[in-house]
PyMOL Python script that loads the backbone (N, CA, C, O; Angstrom):
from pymol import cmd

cmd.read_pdbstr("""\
ATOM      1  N   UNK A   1     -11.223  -7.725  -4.216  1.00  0.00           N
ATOM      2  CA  UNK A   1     -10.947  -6.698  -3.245  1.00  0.00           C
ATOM      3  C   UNK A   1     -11.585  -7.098  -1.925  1.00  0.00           C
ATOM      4  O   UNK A   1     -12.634  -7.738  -1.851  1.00  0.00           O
ATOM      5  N   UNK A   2     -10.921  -6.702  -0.959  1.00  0.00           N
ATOM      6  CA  UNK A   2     -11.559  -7.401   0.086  1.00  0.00           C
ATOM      7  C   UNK A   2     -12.328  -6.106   0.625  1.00  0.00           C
ATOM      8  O   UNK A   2     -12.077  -4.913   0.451  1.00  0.00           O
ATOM      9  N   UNK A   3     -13.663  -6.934   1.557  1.00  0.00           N
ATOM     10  CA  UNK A   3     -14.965  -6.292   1.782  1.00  0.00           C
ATOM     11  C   UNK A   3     -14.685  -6.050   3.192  1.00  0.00           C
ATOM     12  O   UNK A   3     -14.156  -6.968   3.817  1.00  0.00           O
ATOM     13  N   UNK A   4     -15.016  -4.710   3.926  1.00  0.00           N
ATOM     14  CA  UNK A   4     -15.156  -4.567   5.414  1.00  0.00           C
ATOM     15  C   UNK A   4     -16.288  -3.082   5.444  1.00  0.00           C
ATOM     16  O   UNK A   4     -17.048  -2.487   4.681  1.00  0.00           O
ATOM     17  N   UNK A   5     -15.938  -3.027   6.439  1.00  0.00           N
ATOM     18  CA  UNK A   5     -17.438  -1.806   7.177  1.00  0.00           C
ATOM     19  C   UNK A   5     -16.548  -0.423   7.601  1.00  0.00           C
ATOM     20  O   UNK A   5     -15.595  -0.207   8.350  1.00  0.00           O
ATOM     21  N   UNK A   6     -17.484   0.471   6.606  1.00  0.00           N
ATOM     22  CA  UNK A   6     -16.918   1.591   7.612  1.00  0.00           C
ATOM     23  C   UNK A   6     -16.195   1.771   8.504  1.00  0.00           C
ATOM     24  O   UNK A   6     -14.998   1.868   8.236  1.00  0.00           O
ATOM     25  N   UNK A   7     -16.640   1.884   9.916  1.00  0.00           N
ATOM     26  CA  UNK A   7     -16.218   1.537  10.677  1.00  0.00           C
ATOM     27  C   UNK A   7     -14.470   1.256  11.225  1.00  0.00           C
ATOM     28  O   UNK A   7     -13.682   1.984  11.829  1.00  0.00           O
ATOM     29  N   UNK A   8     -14.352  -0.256  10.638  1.00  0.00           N
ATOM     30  CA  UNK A   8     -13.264  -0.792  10.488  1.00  0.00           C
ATOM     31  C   UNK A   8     -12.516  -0.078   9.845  1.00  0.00           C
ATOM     32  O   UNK A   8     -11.414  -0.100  10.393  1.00  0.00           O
ATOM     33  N   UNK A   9     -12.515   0.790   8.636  1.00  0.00           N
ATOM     34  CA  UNK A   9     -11.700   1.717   8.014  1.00  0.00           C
ATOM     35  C   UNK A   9     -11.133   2.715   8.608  1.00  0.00           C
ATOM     36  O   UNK A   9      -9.945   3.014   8.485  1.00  0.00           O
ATOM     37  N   UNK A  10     -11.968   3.303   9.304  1.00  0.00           N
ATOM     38  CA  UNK A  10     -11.674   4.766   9.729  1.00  0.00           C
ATOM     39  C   UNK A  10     -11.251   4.078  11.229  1.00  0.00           C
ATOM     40  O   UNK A  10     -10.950   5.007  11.978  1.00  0.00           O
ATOM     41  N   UNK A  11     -11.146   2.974  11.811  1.00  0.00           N
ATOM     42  CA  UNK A  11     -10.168   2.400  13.112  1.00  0.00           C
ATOM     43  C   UNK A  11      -8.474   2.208  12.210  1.00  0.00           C
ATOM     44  O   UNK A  11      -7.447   2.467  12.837  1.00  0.00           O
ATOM     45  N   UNK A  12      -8.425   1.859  11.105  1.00  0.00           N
ATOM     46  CA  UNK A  12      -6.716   1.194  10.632  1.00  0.00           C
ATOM     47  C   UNK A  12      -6.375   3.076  10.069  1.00  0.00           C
ATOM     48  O   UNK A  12      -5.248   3.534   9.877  1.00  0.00           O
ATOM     49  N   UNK A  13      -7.559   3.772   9.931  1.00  0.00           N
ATOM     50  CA  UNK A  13      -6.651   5.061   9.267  1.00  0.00           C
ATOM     51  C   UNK A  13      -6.208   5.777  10.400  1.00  0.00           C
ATOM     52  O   UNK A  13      -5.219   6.503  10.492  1.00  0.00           O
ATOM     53  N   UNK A  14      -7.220   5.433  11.421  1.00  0.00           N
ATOM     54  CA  UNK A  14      -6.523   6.055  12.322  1.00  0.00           C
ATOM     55  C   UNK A  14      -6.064   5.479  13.711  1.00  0.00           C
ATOM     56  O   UNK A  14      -6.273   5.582  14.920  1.00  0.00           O
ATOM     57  N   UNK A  15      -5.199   4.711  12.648  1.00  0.00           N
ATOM     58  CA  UNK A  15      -3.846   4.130  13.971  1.00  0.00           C
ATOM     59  C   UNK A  15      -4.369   3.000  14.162  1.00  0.00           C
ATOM     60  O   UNK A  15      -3.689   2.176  13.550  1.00  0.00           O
ATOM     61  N   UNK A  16      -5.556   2.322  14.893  1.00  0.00           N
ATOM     62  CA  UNK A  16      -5.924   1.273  15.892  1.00  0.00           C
ATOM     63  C   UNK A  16      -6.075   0.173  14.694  1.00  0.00           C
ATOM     64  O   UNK A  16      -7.116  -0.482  14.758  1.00  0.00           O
ATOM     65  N   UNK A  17      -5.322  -0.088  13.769  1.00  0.00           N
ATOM     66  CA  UNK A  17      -5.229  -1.428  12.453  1.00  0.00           C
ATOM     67  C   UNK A  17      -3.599  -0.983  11.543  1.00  0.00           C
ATOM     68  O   UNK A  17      -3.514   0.243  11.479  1.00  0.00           O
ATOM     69  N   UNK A  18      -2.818  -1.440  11.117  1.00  0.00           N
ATOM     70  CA  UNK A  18      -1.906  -1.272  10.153  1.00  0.00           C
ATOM     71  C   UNK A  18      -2.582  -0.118   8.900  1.00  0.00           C
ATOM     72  O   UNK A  18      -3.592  -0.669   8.461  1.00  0.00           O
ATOM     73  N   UNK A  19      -2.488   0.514   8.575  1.00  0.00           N
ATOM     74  CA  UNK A  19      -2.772   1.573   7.159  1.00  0.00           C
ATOM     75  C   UNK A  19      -1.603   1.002   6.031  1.00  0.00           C
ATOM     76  O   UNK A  19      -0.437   1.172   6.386  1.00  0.00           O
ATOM     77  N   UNK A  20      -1.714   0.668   5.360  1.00  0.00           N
ATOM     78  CA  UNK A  20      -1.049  -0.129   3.850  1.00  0.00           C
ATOM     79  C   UNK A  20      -2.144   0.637   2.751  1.00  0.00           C
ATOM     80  O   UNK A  20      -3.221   1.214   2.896  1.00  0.00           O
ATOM     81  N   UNK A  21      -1.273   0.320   1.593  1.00  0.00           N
ATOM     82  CA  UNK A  21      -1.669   1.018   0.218  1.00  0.00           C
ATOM     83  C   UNK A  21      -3.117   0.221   0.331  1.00  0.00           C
ATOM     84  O   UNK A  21      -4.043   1.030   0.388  1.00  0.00           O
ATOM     85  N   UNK A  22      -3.499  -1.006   0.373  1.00  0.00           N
ATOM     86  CA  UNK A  22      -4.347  -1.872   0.330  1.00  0.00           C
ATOM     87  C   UNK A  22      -5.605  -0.891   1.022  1.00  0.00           C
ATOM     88  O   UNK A  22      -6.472  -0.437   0.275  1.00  0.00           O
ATOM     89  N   UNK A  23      -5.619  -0.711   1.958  1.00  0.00           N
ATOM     90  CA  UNK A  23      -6.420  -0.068   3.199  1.00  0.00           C
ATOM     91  C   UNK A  23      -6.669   0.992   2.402  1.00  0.00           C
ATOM     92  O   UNK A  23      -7.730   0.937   1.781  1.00  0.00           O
ATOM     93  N   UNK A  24      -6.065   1.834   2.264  1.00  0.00           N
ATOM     94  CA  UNK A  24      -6.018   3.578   1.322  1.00  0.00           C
ATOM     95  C   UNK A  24      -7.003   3.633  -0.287  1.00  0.00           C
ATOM     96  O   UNK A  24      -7.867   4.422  -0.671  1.00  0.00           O
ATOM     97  N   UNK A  25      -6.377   2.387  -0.942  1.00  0.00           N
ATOM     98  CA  UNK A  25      -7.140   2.112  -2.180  1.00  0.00           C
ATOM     99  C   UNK A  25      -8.547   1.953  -1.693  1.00  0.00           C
ATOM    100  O   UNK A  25      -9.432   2.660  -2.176  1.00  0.00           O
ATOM    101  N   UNK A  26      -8.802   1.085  -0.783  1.00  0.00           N
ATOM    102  CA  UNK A  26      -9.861   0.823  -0.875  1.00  0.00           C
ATOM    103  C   UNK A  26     -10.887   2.260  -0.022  1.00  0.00           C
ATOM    104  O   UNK A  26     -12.013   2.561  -0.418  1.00  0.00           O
ATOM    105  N   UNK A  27     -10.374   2.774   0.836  1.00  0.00           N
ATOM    106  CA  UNK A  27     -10.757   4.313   0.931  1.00  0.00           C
ATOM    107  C   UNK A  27     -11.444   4.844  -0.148  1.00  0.00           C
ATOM    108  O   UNK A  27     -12.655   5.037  -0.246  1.00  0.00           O
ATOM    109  N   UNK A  28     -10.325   5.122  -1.166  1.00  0.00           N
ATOM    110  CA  UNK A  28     -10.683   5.597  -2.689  1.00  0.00           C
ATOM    111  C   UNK A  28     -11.817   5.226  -3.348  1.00  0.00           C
ATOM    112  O   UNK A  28     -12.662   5.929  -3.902  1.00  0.00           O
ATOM    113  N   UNK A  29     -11.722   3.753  -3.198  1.00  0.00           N
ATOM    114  CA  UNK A  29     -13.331   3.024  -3.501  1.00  0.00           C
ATOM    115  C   UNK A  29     -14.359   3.844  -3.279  1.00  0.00           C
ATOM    116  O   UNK A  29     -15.001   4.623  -3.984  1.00  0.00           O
ATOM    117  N   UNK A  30     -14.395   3.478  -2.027  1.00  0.00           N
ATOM    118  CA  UNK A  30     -15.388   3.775  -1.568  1.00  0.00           C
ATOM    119  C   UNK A  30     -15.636   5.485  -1.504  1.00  0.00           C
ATOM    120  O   UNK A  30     -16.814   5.781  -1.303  1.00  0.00           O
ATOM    121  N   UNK A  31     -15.036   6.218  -1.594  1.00  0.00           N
ATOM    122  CA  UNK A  31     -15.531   7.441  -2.002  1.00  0.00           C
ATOM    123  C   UNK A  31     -16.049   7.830  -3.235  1.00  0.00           C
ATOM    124  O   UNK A  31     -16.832   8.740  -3.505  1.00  0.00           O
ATOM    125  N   UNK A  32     -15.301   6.710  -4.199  1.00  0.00           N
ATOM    126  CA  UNK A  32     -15.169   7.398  -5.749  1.00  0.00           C
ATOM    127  C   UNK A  32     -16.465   6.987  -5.911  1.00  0.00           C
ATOM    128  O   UNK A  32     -17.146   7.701  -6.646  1.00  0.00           O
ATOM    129  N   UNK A  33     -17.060   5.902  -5.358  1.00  0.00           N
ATOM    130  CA  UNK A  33     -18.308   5.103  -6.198  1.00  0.00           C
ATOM    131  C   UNK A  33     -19.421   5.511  -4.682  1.00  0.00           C
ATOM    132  O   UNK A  33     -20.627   5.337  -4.855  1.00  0.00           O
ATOM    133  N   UNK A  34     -19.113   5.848  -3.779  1.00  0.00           N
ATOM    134  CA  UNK A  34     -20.404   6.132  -2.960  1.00  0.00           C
ATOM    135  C   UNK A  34     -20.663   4.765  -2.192  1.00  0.00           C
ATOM    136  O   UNK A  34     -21.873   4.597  -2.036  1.00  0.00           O
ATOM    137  N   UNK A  35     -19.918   3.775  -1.684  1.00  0.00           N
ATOM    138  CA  UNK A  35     -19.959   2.365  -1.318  1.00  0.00           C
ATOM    139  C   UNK A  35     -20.032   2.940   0.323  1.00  0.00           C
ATOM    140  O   UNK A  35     -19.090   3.652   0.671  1.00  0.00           O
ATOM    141  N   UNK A  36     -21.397   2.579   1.592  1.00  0.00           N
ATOM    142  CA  UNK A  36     -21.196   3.308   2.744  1.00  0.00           C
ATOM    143  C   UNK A  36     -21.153   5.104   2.853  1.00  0.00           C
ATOM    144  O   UNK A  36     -21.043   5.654   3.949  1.00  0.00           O
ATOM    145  N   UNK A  37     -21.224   5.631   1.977  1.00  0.00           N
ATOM    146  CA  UNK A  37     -20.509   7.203   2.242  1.00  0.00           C
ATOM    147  C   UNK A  37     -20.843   8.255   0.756  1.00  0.00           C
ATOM    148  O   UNK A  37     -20.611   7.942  -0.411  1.00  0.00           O
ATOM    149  N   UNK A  38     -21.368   9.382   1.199  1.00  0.00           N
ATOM    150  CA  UNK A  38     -21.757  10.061  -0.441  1.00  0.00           C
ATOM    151  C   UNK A  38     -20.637   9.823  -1.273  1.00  0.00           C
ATOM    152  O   UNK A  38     -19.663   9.284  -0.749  1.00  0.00           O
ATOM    153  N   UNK A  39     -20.591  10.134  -2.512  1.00  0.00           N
ATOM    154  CA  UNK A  39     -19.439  10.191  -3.369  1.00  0.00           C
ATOM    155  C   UNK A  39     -18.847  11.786  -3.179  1.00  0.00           C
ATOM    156  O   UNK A  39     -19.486  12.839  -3.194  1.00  0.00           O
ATOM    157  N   UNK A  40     -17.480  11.573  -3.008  1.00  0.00           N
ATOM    158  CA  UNK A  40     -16.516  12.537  -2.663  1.00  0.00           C
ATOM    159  C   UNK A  40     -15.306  12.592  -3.219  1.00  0.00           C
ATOM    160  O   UNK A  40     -14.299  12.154  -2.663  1.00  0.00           O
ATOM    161  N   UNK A  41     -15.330  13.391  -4.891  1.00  0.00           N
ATOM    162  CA  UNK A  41     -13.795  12.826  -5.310  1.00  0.00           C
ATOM    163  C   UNK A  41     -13.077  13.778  -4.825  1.00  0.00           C
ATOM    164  O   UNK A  41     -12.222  13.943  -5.695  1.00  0.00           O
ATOM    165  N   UNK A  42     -12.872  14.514  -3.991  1.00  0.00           N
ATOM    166  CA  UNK A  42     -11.731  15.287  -3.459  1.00  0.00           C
ATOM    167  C   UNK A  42     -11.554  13.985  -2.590  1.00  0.00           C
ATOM    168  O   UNK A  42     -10.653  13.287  -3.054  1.00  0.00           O
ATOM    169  N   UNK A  43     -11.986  13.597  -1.772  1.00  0.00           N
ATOM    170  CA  UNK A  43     -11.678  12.628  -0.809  1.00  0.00           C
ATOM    171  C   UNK A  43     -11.359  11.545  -1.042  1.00  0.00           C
ATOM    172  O   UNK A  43     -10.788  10.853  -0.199  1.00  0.00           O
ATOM    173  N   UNK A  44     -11.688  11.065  -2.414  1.00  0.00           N
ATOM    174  CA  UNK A  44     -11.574   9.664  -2.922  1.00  0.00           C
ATOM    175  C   UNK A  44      -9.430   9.571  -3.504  1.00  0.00           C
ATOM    176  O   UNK A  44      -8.564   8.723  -3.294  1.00  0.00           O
ATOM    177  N   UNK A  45      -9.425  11.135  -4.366  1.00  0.00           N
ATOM    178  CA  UNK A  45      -8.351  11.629  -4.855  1.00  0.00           C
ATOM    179  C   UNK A  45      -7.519  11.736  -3.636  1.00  0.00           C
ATOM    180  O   UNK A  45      -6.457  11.177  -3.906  1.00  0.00           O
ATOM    181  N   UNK A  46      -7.499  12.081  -2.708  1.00  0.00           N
ATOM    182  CA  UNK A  46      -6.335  11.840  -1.731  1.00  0.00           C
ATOM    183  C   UNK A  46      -6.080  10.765  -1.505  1.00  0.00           C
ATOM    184  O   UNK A  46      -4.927  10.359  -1.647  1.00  0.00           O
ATOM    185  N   UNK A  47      -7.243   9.843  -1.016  1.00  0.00           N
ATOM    186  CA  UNK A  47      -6.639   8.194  -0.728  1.00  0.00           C
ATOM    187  C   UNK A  47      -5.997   7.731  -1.932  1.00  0.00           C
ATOM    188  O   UNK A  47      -4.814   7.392  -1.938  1.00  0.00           O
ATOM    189  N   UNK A  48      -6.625   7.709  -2.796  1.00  0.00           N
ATOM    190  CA  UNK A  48      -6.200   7.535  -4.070  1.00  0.00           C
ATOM    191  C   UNK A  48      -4.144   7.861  -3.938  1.00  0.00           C
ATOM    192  O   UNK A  48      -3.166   7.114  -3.975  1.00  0.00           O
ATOM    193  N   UNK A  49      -4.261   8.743  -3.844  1.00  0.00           N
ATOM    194  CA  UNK A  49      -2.710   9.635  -3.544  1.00  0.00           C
ATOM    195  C   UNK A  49      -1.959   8.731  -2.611  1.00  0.00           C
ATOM    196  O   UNK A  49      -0.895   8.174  -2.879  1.00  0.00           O
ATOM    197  N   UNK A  50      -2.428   8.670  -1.822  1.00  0.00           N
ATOM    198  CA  UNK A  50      -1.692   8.270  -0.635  1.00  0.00           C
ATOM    199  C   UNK A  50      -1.411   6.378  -0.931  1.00  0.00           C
ATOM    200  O   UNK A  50      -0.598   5.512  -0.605  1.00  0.00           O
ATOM    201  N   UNK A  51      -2.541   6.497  -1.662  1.00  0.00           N
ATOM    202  CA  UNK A  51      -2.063   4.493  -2.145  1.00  0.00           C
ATOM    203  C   UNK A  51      -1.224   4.604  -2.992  1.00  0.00           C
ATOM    204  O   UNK A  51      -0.139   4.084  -2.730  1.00  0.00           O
ATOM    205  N   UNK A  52      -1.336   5.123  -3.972  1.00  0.00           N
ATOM    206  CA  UNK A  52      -0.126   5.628  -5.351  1.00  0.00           C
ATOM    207  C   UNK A  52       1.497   5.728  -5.077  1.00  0.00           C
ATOM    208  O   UNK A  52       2.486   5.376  -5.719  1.00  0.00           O
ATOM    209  N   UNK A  53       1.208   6.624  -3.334  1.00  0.00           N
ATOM    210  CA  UNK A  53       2.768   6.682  -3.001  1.00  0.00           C
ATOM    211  C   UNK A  53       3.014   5.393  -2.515  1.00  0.00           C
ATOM    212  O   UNK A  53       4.176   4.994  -2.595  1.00  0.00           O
ATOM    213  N   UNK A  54       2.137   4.632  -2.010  1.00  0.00           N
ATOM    214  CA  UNK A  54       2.840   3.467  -1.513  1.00  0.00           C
ATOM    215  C   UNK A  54       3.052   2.543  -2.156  1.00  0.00           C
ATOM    216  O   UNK A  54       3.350   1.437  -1.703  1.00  0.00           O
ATOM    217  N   UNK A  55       2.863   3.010  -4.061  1.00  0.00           N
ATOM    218  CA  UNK A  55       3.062   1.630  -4.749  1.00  0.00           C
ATOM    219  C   UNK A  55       2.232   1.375  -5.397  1.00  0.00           C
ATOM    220  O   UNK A  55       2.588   1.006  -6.516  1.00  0.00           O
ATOM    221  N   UNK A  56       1.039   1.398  -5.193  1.00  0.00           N
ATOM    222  CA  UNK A  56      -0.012   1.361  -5.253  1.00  0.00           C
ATOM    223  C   UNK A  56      -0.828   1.345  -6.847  1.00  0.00           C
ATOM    224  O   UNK A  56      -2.020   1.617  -6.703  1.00  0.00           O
ATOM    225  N   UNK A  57      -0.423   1.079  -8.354  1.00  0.00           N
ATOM    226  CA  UNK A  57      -0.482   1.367  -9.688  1.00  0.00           C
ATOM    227  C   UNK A  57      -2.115   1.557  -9.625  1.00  0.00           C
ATOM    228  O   UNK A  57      -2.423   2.726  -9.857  1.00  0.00           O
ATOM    229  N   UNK A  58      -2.950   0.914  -9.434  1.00  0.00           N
ATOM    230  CA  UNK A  58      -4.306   1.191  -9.910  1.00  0.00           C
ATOM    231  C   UNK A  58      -4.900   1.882  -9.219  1.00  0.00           C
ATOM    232  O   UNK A  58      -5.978   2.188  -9.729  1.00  0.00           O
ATOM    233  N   UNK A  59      -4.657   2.512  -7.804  1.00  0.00           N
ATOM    234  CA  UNK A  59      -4.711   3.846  -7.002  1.00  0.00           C
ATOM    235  C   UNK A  59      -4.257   4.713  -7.703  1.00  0.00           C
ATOM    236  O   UNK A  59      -4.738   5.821  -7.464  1.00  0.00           O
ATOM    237  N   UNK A  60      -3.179   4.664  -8.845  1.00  0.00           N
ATOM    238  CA  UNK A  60      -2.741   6.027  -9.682  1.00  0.00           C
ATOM    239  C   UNK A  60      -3.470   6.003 -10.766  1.00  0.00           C
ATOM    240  O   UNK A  60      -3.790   7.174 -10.971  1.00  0.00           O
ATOM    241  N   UNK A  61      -3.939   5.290 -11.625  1.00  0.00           N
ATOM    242  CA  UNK A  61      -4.978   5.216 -12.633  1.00  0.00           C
ATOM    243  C   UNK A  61      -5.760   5.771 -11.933  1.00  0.00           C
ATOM    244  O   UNK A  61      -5.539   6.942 -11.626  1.00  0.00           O
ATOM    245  N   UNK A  62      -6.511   5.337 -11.627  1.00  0.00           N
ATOM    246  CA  UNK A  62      -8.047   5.494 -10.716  1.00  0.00           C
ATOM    247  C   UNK A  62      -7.780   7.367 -10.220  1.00  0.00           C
ATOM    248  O   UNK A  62      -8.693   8.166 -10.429  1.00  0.00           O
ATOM    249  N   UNK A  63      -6.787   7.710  -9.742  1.00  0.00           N
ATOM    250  CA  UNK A  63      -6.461   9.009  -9.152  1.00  0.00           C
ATOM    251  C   UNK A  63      -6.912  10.274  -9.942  1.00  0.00           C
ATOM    252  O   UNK A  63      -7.411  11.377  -9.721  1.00  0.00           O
ATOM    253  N   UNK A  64      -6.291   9.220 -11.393  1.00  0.00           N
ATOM    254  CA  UNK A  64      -6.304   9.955 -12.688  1.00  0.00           C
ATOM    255  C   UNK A  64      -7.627  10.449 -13.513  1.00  0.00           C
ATOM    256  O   UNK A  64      -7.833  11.459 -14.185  1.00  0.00           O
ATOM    257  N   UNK A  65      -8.592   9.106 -13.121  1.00  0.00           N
ATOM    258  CA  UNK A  65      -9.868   9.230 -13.688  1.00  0.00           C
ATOM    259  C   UNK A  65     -10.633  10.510 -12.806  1.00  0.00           C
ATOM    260  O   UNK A  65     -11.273  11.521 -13.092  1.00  0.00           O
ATOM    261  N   UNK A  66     -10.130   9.780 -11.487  1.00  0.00           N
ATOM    262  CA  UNK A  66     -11.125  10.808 -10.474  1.00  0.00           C
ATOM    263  C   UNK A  66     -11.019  12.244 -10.833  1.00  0.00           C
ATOM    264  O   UNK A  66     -12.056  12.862 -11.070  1.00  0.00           O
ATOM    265  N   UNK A  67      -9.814  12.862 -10.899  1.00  0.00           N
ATOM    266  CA  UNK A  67      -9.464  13.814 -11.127  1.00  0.00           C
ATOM    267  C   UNK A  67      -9.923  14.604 -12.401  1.00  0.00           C
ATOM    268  O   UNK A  67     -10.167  15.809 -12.449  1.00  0.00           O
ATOM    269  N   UNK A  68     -10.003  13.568 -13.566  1.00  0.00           N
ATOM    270  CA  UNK A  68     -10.692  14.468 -14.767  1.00  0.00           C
ATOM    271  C   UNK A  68     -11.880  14.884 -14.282  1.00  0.00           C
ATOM    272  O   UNK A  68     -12.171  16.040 -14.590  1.00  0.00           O
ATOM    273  N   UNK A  69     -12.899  14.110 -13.409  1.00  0.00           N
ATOM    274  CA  UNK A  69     -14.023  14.743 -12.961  1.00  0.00           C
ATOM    275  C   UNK A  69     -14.376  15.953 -11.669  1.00  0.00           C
ATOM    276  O   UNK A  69     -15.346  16.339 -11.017  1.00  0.00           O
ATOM    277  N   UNK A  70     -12.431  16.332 -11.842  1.00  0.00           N
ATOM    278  CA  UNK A  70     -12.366  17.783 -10.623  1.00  0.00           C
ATOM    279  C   UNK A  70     -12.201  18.808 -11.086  1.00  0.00           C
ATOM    280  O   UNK A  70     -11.631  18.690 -12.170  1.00  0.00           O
ATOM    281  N   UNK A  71     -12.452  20.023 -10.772  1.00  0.00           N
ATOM    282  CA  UNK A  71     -11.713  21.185 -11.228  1.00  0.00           C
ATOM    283  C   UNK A  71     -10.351  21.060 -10.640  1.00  0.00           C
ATOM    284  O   UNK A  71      -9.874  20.076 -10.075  1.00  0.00           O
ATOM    285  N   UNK A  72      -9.726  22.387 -10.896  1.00  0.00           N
ATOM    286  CA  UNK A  72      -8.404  22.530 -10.314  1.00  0.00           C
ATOM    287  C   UNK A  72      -8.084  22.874  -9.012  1.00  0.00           C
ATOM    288  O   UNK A  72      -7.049  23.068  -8.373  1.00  0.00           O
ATOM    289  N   UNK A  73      -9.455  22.896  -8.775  1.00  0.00           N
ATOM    290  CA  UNK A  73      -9.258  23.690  -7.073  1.00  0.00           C
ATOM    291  C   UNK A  73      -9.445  22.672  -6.339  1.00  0.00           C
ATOM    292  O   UNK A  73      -9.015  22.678  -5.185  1.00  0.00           O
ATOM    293  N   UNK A  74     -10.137  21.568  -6.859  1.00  0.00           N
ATOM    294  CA  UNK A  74     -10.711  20.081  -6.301  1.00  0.00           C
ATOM    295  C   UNK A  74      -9.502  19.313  -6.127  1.00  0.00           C
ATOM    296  O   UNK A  74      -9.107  18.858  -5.053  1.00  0.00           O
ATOM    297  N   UNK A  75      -8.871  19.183  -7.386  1.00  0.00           N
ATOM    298  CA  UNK A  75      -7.635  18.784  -6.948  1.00  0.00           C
ATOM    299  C   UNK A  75      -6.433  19.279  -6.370  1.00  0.00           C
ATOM    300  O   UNK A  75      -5.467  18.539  -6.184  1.00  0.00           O
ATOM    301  N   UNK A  76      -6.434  20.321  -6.116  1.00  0.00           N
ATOM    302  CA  UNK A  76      -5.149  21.397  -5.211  1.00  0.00           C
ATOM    303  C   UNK A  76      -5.651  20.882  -4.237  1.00  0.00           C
ATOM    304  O   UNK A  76      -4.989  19.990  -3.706  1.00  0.00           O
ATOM    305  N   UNK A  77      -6.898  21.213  -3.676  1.00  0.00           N
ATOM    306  CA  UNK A  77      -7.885  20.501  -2.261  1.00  0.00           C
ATOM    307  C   UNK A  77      -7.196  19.370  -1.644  1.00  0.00           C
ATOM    308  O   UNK A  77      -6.574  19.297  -0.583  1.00  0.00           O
ATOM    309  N   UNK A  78      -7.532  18.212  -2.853  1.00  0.00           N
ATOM    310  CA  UNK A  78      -7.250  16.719  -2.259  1.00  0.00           C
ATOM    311  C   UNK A  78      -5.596  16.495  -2.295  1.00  0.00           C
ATOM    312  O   UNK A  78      -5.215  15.609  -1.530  1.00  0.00           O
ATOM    313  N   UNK A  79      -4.902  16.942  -2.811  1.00  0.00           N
ATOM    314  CA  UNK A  79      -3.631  16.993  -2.946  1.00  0.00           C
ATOM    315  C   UNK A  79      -3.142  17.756  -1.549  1.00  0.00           C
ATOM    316  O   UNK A  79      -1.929  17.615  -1.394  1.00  0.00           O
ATOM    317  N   UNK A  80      -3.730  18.468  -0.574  1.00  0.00           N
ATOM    318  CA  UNK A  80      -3.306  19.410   0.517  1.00  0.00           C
ATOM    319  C   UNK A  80      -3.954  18.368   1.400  1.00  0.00           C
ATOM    320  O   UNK A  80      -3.337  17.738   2.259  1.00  0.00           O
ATOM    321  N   UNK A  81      -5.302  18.224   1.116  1.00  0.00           N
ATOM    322  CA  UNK A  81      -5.585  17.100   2.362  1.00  0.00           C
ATOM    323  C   UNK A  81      -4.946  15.581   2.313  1.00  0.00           C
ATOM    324  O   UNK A  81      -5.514  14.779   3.053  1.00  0.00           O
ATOM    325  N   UNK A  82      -3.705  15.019   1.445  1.00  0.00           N
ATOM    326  CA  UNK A  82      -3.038  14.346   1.417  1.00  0.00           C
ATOM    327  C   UNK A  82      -1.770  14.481   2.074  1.00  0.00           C
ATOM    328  O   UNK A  82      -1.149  13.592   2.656  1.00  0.00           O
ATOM    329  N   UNK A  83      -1.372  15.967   1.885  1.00  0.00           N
ATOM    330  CA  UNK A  83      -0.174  16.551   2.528  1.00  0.00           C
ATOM    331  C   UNK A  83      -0.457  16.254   3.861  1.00  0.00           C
ATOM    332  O   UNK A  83       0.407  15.485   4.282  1.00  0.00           O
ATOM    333  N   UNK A  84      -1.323  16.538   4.742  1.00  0.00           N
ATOM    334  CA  UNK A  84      -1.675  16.811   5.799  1.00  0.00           C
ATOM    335  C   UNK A  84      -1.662  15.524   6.397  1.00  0.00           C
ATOM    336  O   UNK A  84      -0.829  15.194   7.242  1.00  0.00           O
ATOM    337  N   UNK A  85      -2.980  14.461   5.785  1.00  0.00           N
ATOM    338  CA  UNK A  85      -3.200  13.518   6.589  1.00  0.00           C
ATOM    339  C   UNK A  85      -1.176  12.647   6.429  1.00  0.00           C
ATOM    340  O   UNK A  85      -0.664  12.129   7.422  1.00  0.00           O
ATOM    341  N   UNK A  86      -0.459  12.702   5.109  1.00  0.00           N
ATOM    342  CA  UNK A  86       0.322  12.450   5.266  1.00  0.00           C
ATOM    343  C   UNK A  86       1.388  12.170   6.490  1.00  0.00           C
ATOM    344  O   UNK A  86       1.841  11.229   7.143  1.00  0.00           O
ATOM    345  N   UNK A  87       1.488  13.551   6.378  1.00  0.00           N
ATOM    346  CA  UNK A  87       2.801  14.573   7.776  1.00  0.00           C
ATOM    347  C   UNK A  87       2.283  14.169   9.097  1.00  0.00           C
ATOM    348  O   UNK A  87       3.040  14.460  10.023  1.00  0.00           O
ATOM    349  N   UNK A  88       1.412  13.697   9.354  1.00  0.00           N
ATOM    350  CA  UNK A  88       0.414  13.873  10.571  1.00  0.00           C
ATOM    351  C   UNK A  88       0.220  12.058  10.366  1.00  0.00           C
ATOM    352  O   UNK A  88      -0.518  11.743  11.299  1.00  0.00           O
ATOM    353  N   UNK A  89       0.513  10.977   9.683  1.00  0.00           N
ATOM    354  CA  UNK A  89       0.839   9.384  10.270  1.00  0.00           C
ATOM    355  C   UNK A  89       2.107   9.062   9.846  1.00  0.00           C
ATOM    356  O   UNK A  89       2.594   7.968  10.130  1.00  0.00           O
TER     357      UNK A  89
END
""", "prot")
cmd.dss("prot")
cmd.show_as("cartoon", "prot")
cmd.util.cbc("prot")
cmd.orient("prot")
């Protein structure tokens, strides 16, 4: 998996780099496991989402795991903040 900085992430999500499933998964990473950033699986579960739609197979596994460790409201959550960041790039 390739390695970059904060930083650099949150420049390609928003706009100033290409955003690909690649970019998104690795979002997920780094939320699910706390790599740079607390652990956040509502947040990890949307990127997660958003790599999945693009193809993305081990962004949908991984989506899957995250999610057993959500309630239902956790995941309605990350599933709306997917809608959003969606509609909005």
């Amino acid at each position: 998996m390739a390695r970059f900085e904060l930083s650099e992430c949150n420049h390609a999500v928003l706009g100033e780099g290409p955003v690909n499933a690649s970019t998104l998964f690795d979002l997920g990473m780094m939320y699910s496991v706390g790599r740079s950033v607390p652990i956040d699986y509502v947040t990890a579960h949307k990127w997660f989402n958003l790599a999945a739609v693009q193809g993305n197979e081990d962004a949908a596994r991984l989506r899957q795991e995250v999610a057993a460790q959500m309630s239902d409201a956790e995941i309605a959550a990350a599933q709306r903040a997917a809608r959003a960041w969606y509609n909005t790039h």
